[in-house]
C-alpha positions as CSV (number, residue, x, y, z in Angstrom):
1,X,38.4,-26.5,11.2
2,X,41.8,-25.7,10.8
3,X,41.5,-25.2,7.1
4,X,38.6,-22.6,7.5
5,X,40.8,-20.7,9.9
6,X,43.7,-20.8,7.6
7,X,41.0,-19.4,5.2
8,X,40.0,-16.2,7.8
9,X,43.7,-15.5,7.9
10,X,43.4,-13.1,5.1
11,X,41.3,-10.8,7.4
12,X,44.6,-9.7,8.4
13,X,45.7,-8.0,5.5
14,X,44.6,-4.7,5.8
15,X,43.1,-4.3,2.2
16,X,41.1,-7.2,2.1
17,X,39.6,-6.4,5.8
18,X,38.8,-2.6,4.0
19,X,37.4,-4.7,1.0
20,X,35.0,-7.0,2.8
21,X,34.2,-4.2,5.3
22,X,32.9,-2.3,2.6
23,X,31.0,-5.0,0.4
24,X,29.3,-6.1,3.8
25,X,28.2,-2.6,5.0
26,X,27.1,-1.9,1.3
27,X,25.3,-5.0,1.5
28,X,23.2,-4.3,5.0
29,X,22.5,-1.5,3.0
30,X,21.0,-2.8,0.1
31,X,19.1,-5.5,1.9
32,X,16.7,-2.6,3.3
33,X,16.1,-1.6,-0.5
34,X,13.9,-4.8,-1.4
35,X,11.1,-4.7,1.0
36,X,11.2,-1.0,2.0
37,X,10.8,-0.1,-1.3
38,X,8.5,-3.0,-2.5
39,X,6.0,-2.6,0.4
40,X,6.5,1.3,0.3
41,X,5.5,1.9,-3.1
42,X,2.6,-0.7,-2.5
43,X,1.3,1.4,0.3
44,X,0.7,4.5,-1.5
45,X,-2.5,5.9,-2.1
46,X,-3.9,4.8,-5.8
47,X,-0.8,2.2,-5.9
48,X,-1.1,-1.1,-7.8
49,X,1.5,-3.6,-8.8
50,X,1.7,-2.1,-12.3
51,X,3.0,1.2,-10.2
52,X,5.8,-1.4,-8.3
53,X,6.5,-2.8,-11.4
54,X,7.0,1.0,-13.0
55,X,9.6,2.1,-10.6
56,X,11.9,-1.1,-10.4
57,X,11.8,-1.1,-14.5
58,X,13.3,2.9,-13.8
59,X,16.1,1.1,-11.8
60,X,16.7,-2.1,-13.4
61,X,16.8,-0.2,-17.1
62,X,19.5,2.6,-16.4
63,X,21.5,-0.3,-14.8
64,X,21.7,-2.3,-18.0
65,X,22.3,0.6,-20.3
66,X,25.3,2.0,-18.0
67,X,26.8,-1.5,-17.1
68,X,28.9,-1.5,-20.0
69,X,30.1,2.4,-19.6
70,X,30.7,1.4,-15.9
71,X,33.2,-1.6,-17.2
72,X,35.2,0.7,-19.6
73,X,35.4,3.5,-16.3
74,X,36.5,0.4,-14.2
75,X,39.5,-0.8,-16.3
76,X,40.4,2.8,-16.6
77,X,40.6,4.5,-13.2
78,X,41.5,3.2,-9.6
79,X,38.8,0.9,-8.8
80,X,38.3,1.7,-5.6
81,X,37.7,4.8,-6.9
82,X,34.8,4.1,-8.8
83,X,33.2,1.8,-6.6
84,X,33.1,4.9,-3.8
85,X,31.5,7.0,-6.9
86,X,29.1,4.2,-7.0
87,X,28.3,4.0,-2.9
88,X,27.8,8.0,-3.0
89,X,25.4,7.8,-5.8
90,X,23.2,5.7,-4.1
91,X,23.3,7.0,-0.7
92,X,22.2,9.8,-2.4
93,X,19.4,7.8,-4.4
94,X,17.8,5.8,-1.2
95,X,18.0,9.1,1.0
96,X,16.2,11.1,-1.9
97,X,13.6,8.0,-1.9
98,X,13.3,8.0,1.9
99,X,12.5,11.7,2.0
100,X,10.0,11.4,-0.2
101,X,8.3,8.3,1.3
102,X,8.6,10.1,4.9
103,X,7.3,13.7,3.7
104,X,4.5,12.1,1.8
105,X,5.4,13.6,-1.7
106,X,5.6,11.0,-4.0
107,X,5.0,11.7,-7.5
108,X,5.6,9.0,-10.0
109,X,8.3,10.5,-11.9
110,X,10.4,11.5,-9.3
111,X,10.2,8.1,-7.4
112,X,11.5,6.6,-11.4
113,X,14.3,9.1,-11.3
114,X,15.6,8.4,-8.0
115,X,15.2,4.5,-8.9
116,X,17.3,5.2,-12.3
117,X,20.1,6.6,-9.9
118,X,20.6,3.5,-7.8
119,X,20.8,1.8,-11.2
120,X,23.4,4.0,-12.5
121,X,25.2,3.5,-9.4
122,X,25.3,-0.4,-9.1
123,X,26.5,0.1,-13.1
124,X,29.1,1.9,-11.4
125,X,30.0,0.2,-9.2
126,X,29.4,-3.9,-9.3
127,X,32.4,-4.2,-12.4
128,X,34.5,-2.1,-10.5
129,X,34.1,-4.9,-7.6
130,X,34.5,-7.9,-9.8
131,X,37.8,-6.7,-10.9
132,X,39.4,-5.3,-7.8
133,X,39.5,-8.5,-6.2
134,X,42.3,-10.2,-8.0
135,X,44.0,-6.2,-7.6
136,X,44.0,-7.3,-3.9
137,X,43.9,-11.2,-3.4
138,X,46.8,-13.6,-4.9
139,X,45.5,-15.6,-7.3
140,X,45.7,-18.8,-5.2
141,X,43.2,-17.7,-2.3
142,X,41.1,-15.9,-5.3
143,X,38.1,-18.6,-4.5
144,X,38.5,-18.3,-0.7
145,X,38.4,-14.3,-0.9
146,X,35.4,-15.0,-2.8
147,X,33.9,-16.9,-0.3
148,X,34.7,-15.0,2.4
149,X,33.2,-11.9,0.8
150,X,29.8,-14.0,0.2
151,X,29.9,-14.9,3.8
152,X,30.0,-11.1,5.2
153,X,27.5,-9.7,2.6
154,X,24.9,-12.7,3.2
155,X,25.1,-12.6,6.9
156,X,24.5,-9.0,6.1
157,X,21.6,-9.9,3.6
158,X,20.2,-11.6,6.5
159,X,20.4,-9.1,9.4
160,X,18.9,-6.3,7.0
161,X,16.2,-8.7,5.9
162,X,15.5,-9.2,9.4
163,X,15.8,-5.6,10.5
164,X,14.0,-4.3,7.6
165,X,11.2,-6.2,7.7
166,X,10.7,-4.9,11.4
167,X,11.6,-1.7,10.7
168,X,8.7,-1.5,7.3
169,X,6.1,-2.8,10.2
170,X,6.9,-0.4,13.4
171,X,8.7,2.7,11.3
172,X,7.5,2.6,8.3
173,X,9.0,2.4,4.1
174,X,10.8,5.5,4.5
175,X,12.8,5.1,7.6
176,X,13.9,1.5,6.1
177,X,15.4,3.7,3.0
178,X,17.3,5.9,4.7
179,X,19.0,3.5,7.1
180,X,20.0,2.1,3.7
181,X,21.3,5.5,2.6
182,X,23.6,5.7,5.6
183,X,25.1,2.3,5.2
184,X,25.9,3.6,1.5
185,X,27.9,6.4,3.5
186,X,29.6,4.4,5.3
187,X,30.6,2.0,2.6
188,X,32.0,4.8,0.4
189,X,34.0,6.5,3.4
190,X,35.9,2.4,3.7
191,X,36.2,1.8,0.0
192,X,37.6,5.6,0.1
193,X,41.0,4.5,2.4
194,X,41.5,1.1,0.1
195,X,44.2,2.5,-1.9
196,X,45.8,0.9,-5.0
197,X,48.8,1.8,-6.4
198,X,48.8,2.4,-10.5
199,X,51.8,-0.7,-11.0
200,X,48.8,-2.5,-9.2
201,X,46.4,-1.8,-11.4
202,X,47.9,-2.6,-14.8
203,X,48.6,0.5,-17.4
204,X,45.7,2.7,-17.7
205,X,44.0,2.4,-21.2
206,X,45.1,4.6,-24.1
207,X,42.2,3.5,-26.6
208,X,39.0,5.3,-27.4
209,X,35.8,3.7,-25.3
210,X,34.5,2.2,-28.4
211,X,37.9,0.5,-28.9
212,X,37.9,-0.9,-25.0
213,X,34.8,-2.0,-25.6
214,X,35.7,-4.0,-28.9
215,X,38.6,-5.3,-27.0
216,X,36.5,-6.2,-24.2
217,X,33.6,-8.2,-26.6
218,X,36.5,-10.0,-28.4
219,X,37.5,-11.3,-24.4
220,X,33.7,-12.5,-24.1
221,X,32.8,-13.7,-27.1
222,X,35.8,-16.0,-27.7
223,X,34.6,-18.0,-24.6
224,X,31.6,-20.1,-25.3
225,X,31.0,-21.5,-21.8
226,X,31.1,-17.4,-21.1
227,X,28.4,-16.5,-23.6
228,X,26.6,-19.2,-23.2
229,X,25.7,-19.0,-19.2
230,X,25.3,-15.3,-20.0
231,X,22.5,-16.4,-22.2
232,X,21.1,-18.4,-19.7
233,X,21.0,-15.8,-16.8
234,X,19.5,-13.4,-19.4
235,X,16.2,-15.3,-19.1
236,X,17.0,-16.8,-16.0
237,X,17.1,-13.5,-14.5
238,X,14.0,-11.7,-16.1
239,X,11.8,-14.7,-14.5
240,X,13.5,-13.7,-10.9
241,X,13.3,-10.5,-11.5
242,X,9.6,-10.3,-11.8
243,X,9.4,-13.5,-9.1
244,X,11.4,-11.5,-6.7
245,X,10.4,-8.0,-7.6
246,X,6.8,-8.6,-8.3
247,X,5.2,-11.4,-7.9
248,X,6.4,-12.8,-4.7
249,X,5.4,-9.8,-2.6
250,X,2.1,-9.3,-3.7
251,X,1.8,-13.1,-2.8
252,X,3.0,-12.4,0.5
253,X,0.4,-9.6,0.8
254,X,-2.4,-11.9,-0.1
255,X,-2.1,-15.0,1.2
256,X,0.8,-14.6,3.5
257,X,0.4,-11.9,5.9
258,X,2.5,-9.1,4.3
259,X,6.2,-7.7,5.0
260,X,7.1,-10.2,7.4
261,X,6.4,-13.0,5.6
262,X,8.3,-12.0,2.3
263,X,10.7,-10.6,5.0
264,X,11.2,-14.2,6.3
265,X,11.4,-15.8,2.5
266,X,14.4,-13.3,1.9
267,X,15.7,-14.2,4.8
268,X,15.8,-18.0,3.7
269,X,17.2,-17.1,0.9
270,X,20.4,-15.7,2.9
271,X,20.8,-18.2,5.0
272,X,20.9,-20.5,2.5
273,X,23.6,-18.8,0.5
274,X,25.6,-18.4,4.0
275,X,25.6,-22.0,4.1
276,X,26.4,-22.2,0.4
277,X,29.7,-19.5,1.4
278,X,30.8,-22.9,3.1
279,X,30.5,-25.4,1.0
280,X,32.0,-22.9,-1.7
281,X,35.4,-22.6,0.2
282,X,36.2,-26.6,0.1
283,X,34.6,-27.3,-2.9
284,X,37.5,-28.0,-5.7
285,X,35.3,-29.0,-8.8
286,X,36.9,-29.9,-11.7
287,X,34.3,-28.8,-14.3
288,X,33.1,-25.5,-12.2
289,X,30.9,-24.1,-14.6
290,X,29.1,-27.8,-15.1
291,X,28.3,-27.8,-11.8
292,X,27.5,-24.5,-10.9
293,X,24.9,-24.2,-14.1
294,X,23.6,-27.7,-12.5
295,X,22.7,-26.1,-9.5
296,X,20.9,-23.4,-11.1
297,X,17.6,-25.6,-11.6
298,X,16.9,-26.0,-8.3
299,X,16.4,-22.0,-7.8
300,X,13.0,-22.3,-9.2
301,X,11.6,-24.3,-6.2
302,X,10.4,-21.2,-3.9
303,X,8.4,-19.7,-7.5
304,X,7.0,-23.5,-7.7
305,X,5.7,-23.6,-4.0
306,X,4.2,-20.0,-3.9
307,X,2.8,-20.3,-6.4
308,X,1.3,-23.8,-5.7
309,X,-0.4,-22.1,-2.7
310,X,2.2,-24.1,-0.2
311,X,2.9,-22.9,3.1
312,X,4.6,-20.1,4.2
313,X,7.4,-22.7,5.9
314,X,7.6,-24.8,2.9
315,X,8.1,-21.4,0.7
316,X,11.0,-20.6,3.1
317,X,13.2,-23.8,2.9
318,X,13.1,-23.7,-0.8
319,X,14.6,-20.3,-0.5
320,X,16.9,-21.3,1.6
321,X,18.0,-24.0,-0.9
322,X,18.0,-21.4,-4.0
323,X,20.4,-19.5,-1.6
324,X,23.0,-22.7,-1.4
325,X,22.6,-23.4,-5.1
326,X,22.8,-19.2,-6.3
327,X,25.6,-18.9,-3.6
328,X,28.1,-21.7,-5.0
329,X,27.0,-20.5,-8.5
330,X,28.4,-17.2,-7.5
331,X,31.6,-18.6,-6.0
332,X,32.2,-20.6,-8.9
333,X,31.7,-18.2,-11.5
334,X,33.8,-15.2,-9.8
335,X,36.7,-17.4,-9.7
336,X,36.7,-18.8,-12.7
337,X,36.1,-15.5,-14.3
338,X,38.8,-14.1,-12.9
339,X,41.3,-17.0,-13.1
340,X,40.6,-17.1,-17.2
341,X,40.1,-13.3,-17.8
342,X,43.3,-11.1,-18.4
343,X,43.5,-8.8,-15.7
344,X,43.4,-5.7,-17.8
345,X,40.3,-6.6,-19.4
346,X,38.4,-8.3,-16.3
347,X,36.1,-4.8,-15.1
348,X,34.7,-4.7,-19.3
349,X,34.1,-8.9,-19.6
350,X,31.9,-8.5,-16.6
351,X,30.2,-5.8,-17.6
352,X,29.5,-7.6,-20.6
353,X,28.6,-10.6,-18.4
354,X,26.7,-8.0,-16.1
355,X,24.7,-6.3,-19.1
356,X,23.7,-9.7,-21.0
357,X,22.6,-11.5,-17.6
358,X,20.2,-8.2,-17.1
359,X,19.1,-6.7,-19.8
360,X,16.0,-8.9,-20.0
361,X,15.3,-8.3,-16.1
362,X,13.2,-5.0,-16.9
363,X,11.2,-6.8,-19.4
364,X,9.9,-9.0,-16.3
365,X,9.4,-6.0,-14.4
366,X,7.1,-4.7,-16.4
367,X,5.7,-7.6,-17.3
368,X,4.7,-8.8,-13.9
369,X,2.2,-6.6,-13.4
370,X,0.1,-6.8,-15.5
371,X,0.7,-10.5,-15.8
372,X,-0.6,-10.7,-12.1
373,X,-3.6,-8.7,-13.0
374,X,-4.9,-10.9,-16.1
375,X,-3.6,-14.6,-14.8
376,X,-3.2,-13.8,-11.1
377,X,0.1,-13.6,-9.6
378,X,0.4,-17.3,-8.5
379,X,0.3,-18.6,-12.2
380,X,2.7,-16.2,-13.5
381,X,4.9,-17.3,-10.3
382,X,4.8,-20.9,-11.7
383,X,5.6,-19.8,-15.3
384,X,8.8,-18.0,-13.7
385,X,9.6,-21.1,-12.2
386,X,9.3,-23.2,-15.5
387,X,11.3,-20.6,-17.6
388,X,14.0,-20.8,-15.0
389,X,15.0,-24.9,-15.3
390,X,14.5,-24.6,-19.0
391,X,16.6,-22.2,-19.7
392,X,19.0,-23.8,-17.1
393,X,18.8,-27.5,-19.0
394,X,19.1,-25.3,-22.0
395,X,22.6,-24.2,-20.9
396,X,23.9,-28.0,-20.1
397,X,23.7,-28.7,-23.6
398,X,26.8,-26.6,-24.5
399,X,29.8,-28.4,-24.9
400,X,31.8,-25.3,-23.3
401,X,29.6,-25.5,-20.2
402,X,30.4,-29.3,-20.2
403,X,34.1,-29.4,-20.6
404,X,35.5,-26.3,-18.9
405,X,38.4,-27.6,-16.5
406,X,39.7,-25.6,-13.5
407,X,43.4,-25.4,-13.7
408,X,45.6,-27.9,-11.1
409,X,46.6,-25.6,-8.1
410,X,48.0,-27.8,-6.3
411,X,51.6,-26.9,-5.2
412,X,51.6,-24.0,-7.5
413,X,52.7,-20.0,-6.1
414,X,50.5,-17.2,-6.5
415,X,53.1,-16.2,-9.9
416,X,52.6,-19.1,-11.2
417,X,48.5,-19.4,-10.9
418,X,48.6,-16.1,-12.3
419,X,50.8,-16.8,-15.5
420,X,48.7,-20.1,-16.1
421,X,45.6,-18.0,-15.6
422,X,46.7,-15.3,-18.2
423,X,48.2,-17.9,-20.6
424,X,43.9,-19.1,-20.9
C-alpha cells in the first residue's frame, strides 16, 4: 500500500495533475463516441451495417493518412500545443455529428466528413501525447506515470461507457455526442495551461518534413522487436476494429438486447484494463515486450464467446480479461518506447508505430459489413478472433520480441536512466 501511495505522489506536480486531468476528461469524452455513434447511425432510417461500417472507415482512414504528418508537427512545436489543436478539432467534430443526429439531417457525406475530422484530430493529437510524457515525467517514474494515466482514462472509459449507454436509451445518439463534444472543450482549455518551456522540449527541427520523416523511419526500422509488434497490431487491429466497430454491436442488437448490452461488454472491457493499471505499476518484467505480446492472445476471447452464441455474462468477463491483458500491453509498450527512443525523435517513431498498427483497421471496417451480411456477423466474429492469436503467435517467433531486456533501474537517478535510455 505504501508503494502505490508513493506512486500517487506525482499528482502533486502540477504538470502531471494538468496532464492526467486532460487525458481523463478527453477520455470521458471519447467513451460516449463508440456507442452513441454505433447505435446512432444504426437507428437511422434506410441504415444497415454496411452504412456503420461507411462512416467509421471516413474516420479510421484520415487517421492513418495524417498520423505520420501529426508525428513530424509533434516533434516540431510545443506538444501541448498540438495536442489542444487536436481536443478542438474534435469538439468541433462530435458537436457537428450531434447536431446533425439531434436535427434529423443526416446525409451520408456529411456524417463521413465530420467522422474524417475526429480522425484528423486523434492524428493530431495521440503522437503529441506519447511524447510529452517523458517532457513531464523523470525517466525513473516513466512506467508509473504511465500507469497512472491508464488508471484515470479507464475509470473514465468506464463511467462514459456506463453513462453513455443510458444516455443512447433515455436521450437519444445525439445528446450522447455532444456531451462528448464538451468534454473535448474541456480537455483542450487543461492541456492549454500545461506549458513547456523550449530547453524542455529539445531544439526545434531545422530539416524539411520528408527529412524528419526519414530520420524518424531510420529510428523504427533499426529496431526489430519495434517493427515486428507493429506488424502484429497491423492485423491484430483490423480484426478488432471490425469486432469492436462492427460486428459486436450488431450482435448485441440481435441476440443481446441492444445498447445496454454492448454498453455493459465495454464496460468489462474497462474494468478490466483498470485492474490491469495495477498490475502494470509493480510489474518489473525483464523481457517487457515478451510478455506483453504474450498477453495479446488472450484478447480474442470476448470475439470467440460472441460469436459462439455464449451468454451475455460470459461475453463480459472475457472483456474484462482483454482489458487486463491490452492494459499491461499498453503499459509495457509506452515505457519501453520511451525509455529506447531518443527524445527528439519519440512524437515521429510513434507515429510510425501509430500508422503501421492502423492502417489495416479501415480495411476491417469496411469489411465487416458486408462480411456480416453474407456469413452472418457471428462467424466473421470468430474469424476476428482466430486472426487475432495468429498473428499474436506470429509475433513470438521474432528473436527481437524474445530477447528485449529492460534496463536495471535499480539505484539509478532520473540522469542517469535517461543517458542509459538515449545510449539504446
Amino acid at each position: 500500500m505504501q508503494s502505490y501511495r508513493r506512486d500517487l505522489d506525482m499528482l502533486r506536480d502540477r504538470r502531471f495533475a494538468l496532464l492526467l486531468a486532460t487525458r481523463t476528461i478527453s477520455m470521458l469524452g471519447s467513451s460516449f463516441a463508440p456507442v452513441a455513434l454505433a447505435f446512432g447511425v444504426l437507428g437511422l432510417p434506410g441504415s444497415t451495417a454496411t452504412t456503420l461500417s461507411v462512416v467509421l472507415a471516413a474516420e479510421a482512414v484520415p487517421m492513418v493518412a495524417f498520423m505520420l504528418v501529426g508525428g513530424v508537427i509533434a516533434d516540431r512545436l510545443p506538444r501541448h500545443r498540438v495536442m489542444m489543436a487536436g481536443e478542438v478539432l474534435n469538439a468541433v467534430a462530435f458537436a457537428c455529428l450531434a447536431a446533425m443526429l439531434l436535427t434529423g439531417w443526416t446525409p451520408l457525406p456529411a456524417l463521413m466528413t465530420a467522422a474524417a475530422v475526429t480522425g484528423i484530430a486523434m492524428a493530431v493529437f495521440f503522437p503529441a501525447l506519447t511524447g510529452i510524457i517523458p517532457d513531464v515525467v523523470p525517466a525513473d517514474r516513466l512506467q508509473t506515470a504511465n500507469a497512472v494515466l491508464g488508471l484515470g482514462a479507464n475509470g473514465a472509459r468506464v463511467a462514459g461507457l456506463v453513462l453513455s449507454g443510458a444516455t443512447v436509451v433515455l436521450l437519444g445518439g445525439g445528446w450522447a455526442l455532444a456531451v462528448s463534444a464538451l468534454m473535448f472543450a474541456v480537455a483542450a482549455v487543461l492541456v492549454a495551461a500545461l506549458r513547456l518551456t523550449p530547453a524542455e522540449r529539445g531544439a526545434a527541427g531545422n530539416h524539411s518534413v520528408i527529412a524528419d520523416l526519414r530520420d524518424g523511419w531510420r529510428e523504427f526500422v533499426s529496431r526489430q522487436w519495434l517493427w515486428v509488434v507493429v506488424a502484429q497490431f497491423s492485423v491484430l487491429v483490423m480484426a478488432v476494429q471490425a469486432a469492436h466497430g462492427v460486428l459486436g454491436p450488431l450482435v448485441a442488437k440481435e441476440h443481446l438486447g441492444g445498447a445496454p448490452a454492448w454498453s455493459a461488454v465495454l464496460a468489462g472491457e474497462a474494468v478490466g484494463m483498470i485492474g490491469g493499471v495495477f498490475i502494470a505499476m509493480r510489474l518489473r518484467p525483464r523481457r517487457p515486450i515478451l510478455l506483453g505480446t504474450v498477453l495479446t492472445v488472450p484478447t480474442a476471447l470476448p470475439y470467440l464467446l460472441l460469436g459462439l452464441g455464449a451468454p451475455l455474462w460470459t461475453v463480459v468477463l472475457g472483456a474484462v480479461v482483454m482489458g487486463v491483458c491490452f492494459d499491461i500491453f499498453g503499459v509495457l509498450w509506452s515505457t519501453t518506447m520511451q525509455r529506447e527512443i531518443p527524445p527528439e525523435s519519440l512524437s515521429r517513431v510513434s507515429s510510425y508505430d501509430a500508422l503501421g498498427s492502423l492502417m489495416f483497421g479501415p480495411v476491417g471496417l469496411l469489411v465487416a459489413g458486408p462480411l456480416a451480411i453474407t456469413i452472418g456477423p457471428r462467424a466473421a466474429l470468430l474469424g476476428c478472433a482466430a486472426v487475432v492469436v495468429l498473428a499474436s503467435l506470429a509475433a513470438l517467433l521474432s528473436p527481437g520480441v524474445r530477447r528485449l531486456q529492460a534496463p536495471e533501474t535499480r539505484g539509478l537517478r532520473a540522469p542517469e536512466l535517461a543517458e542509459k535510455a538515449l545510449s539504446h
